[in-house]
N, C-alpha and C positions, 0 to 999 in steps of 0.2 A: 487386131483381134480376128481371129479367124475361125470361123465351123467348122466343125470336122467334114472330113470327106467321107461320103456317101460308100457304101460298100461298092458298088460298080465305078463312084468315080475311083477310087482306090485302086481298085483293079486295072484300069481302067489306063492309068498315071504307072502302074509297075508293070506293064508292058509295055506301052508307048517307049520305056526306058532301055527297053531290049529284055527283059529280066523272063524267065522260064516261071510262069506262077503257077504254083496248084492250089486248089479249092480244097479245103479239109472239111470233109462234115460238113454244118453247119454255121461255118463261121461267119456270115453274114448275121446273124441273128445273136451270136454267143457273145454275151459281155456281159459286164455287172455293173450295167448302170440302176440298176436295184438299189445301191451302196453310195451311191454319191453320184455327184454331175460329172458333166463327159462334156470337155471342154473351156472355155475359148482353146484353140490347139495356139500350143509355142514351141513346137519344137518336134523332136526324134530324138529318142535313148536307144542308144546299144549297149548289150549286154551277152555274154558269154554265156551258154546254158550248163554249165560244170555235167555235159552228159557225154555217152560218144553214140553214134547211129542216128540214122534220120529217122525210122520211121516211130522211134520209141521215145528220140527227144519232142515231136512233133505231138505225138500223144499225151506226154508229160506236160507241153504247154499249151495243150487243147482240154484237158483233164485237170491242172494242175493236182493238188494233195489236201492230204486230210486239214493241213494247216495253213494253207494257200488254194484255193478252191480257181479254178483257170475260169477263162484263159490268163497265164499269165506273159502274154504280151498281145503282138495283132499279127506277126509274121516270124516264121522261124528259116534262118539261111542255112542252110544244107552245107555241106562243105563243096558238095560239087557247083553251085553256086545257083539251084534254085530256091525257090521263095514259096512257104507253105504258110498260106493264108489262116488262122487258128480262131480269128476274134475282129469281133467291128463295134470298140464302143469300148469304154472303162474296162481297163483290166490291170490287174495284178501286177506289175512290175516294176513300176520306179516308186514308188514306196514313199513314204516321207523325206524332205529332201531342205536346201540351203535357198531360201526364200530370195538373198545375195544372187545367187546362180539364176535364179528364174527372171530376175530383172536382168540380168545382163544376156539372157538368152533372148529378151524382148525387145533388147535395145542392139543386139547381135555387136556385143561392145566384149571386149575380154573378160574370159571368166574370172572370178574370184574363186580362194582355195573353198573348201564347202567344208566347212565347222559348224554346221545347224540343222536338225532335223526337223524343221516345224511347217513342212508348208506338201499338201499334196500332191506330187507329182502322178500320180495316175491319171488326174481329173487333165492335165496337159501338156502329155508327151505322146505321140506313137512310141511303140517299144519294138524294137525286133531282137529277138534269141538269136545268137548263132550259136551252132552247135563245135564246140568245142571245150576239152575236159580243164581250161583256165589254170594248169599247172606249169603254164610257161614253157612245156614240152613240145606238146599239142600241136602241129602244123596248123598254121593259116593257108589252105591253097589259093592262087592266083585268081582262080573262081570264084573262090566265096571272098574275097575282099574283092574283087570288082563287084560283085553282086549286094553288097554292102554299100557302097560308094552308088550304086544306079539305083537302090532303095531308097538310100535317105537323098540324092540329089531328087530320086520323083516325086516325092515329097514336097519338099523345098519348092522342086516347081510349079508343084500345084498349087501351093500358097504364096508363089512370089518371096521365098525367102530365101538367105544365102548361106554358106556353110555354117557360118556361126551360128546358125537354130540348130545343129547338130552336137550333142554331147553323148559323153560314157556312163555309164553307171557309179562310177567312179568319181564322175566329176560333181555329180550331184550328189550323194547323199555318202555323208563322211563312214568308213571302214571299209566300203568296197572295194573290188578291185579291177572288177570288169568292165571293161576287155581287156584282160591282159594277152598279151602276143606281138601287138602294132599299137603306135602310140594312136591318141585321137586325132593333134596337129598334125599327123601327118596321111589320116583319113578324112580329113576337114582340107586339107590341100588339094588332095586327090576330088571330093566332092563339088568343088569350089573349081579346078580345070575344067569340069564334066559340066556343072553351070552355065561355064563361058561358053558350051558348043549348044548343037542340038542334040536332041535326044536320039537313040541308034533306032529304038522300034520304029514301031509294033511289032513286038514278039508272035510267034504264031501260036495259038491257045492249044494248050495239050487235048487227045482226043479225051470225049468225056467217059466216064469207065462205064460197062455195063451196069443197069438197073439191078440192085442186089433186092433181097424180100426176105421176110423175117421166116422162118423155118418155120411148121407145125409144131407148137410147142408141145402137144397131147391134150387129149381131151378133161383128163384131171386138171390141167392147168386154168380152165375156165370153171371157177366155181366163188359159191357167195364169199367175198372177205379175199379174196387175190386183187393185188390193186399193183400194175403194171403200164409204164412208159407204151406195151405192145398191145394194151385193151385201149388207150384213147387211139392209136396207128390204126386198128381194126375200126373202130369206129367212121373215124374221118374215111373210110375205104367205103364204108358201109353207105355214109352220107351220098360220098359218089358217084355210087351204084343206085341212086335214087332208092335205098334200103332201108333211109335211117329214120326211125322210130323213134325219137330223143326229144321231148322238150325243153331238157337244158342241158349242154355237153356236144358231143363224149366227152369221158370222163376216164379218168384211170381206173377204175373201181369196177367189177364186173357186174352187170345191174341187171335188172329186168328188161330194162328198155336194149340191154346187148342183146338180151337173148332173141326179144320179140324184132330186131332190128336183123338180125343171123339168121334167121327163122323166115324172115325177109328174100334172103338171101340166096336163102337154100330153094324157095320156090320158085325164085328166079331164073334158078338152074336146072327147074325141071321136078326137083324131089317134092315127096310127099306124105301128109301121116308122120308117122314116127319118125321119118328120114328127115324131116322137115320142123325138129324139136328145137331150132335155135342154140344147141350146142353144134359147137364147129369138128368138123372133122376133116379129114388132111388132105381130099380132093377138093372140096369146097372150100377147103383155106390156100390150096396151092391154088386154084383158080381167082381170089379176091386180090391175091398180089399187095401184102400187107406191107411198106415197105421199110426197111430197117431203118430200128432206134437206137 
């Protein structure tokens, strides 16, 4: 029975592998353990994301959809063979699956075919996307299946398990097909050689990009009944700046306590009177460095 790994240990175990990672967003925080439990971990699903491009499949399962709400896995493999981090904790991706399959995954004994949908696989798999369009067309490059094979072997190593805690989408949960392009025994071989050595890292961490900040939305945009992701950002900005006026929150909601907390703000920087009304304006909002949501 195992815990899941910590979002740093994660990170942490796909470097050490050699592996190119980047950080998306928020993904240390993004999961939907809202929905059901997150863990014992048994294992690593790979699956095909039927998209082509990195930076729009990455989005796709950072965002998932109207019918699938993301993340719908923890890492998406690039075709050049880096690893974009999307989610840490329950996510969307191996779906109901062959209850048969998850015991033999535990016992790392051969799989049975998977004729059953009854048992959650979200709650005990990592999942990683690779990006590619699953039409048996679609190039595998030599990148992204080594990057493949040094994900799910860091894995593995983290929890002292052996290639057999590594399956397809395919193998669990009966109609799929993914990954189709390279069989699994013969990703589970390759996982399984990679086992027997040491690991190649520590990778070197990409640098980290500039600090971006959310634009002047206008001063219309702050008013009673606007309820915005970028009025609770201001806020917490506001707290920082030892500004904040709030006995409970921020809040998404634009309130009195924004405005007398703005207003805060604004006499911080000097203004006065009417200049100092608690409604924001776009020197005093490019100077509070609100940062994007």
């Amino acid at each position: 029975m195992a815990t899941p790994l910590t979002a740093a240990k994660l990170l942490q175990a796909l470097r050490n592998e050699g592996l190119r990672v980047v950080e998306h967003r928020s993904w240390r925080t993004h999961n939907r353990n809202h929905k059901g439990p997150w863990g014992p971990m048994h294992g690593v699903m790979i699956h095909h994301t039927v998209t082509s491009g990195t930076q729009s499949s990455v989005e796709l399962c950072y965002n998932g959809h109207s019918s699938l709400p993301g993340p719908l896995c923890h890492g998406v493999i690039a075709k050049d063979g880096s690893v974009h981090l999307v989610g840490n904790g329950r996510a969307n991706h191996a779906g109901l699956g062959d209850d048969d399959v998850l015991r033999a995954v535990i016992n790392e004994s051969a799989l049975p075919a998977d004729n059953e949908a009854n048992t959650d696989g979200n709650r005990y798999f990592y999942g990683f996307e690779c990006v590619n369009l699953g039409d048996g067309k679609d190039p595998w490059p030599a990148a992204q299946l080594e990057a493949i094979e040094k994900a799910a072997a860091a894995i593995c190593r983290a929890h002292g398990w052996s290639q057999r805690s590594v399956i397809g989408h395919k193998e669990w949960q009966p109609g799929k097909i993914d990954p189709r392009g390279f069989t699994m025994d013969s990703m589970r071989k390759r996982i399984g050689d990679r086992l027997g050595g040491k690991p190649d890292g520590p990778s070197t961490p990409p640098p980290k990009p500039p600090a971006t900040y959310e634009p002047f939305p206008g001063t219309a945009f702050f008013a009673v009944g606007r309820r915005s992701a970028v009025i609770t950002a201001m806020g917490k900005r506001l707290v920082a700046e030892g500004c904040g006026r709030y006995e409970v929150g921020p809040g998404p909601d634009w309130s009195e306590a924004d405005r007398k907390s703005y207003a805060a703000w604004q006499r911080k920087l000097g203004y006065s009177g009417s200049d100092a009304d608690g409604v924001p304006g776009k020197t005093s909002w490019d100077k509070l460095k609100v940062p994007n949501v």
